[in-house]
N, C-alpha and C positions, 0 to 999 in steps of 0.2 A: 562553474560548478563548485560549490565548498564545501559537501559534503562526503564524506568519504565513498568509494566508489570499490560495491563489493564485487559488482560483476559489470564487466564490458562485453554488448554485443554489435559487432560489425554488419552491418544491412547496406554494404552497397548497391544492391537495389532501389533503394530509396533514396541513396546517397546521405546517408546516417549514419551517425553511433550511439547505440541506448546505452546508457549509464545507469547503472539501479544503485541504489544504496539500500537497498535493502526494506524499505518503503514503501519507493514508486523508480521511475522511472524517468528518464530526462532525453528526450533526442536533439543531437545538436548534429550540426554540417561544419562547410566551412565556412558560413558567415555567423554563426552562434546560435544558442537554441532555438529549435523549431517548434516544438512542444514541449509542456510538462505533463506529465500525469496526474490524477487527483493520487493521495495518497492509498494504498491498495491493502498493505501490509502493517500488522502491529510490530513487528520484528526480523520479517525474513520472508525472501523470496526464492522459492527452490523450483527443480524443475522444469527449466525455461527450453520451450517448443516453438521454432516458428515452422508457422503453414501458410505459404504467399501473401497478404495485406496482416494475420493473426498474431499476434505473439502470447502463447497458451505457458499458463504457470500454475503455480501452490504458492497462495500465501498463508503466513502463518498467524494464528492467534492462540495466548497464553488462557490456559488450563491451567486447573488445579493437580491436572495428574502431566502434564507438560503442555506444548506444541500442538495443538489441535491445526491441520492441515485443510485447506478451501482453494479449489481450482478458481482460475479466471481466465480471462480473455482482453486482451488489449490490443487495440486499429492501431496498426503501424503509423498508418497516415496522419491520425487526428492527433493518439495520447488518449482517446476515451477506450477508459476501462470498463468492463462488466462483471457483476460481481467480486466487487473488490471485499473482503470481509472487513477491513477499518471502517469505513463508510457503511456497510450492514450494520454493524454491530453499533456505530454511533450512533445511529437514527434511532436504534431500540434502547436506547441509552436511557437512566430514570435522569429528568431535569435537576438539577441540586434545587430549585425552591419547590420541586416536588417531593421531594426525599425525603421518608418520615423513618428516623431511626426507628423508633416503636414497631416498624413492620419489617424491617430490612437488617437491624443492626446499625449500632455506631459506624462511623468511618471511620477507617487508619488514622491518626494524628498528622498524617503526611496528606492526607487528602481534603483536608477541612479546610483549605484553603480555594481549592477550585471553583471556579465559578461556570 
């Protein structure tokens, strides 16, 4: 795991350790990880509930006025999340060779690059 790791939770029920960085989520044992997550979170995962196979959270996505807060649900077992809002919010995402400043605005200078 090489990314920094904001929250450790212990599930020896499954015989795991979730590691979040704040994203998603990573289960390892002791032969190495067993799952990854898709990614869940734009910034931050707060929250964190387990209810026997569930593990129930808030991840976070950036507003204009802050931190707009989105429940989820993630299978201990698999790593598959429900309702992840990165993954929402990407799909609804405008394509960049869709993008007509004319209706939308310019992009930041810092995002003219994206593809």
């Amino acid at each position: 795991y090489t990314d920094p790791i904001y929250q450790i939770v212990p599930l020896p029920q499954f015989g795991i350790v979730c590691l979040c960085d704040g994203l998603g989520f990573e289960a390892v044992d002791a032969h190495g990880t067993r799952w990854k997550s898709p990614r869940i979170s734009w910034d931050e995962i707060r929250n964190i509930r387990i209810e026997g196979a569930t593990l129930y959270g808030e991840a976070s996505s950036p507003t204009d006025e802050g931190n707009e807060w989105s429940p989820f649900t993630l299978d201990l077992t698999t790593g598959r999340c429900e309702d992840g809002i990165y993954e929402r919010e990407m799909a609804n995402a405008i394509p960049a060779e869709e993008f007509d400043p004319e209706e939308y605005g310019e992009l930041p200078r810092s995002s003219r690059s994206i593809h």
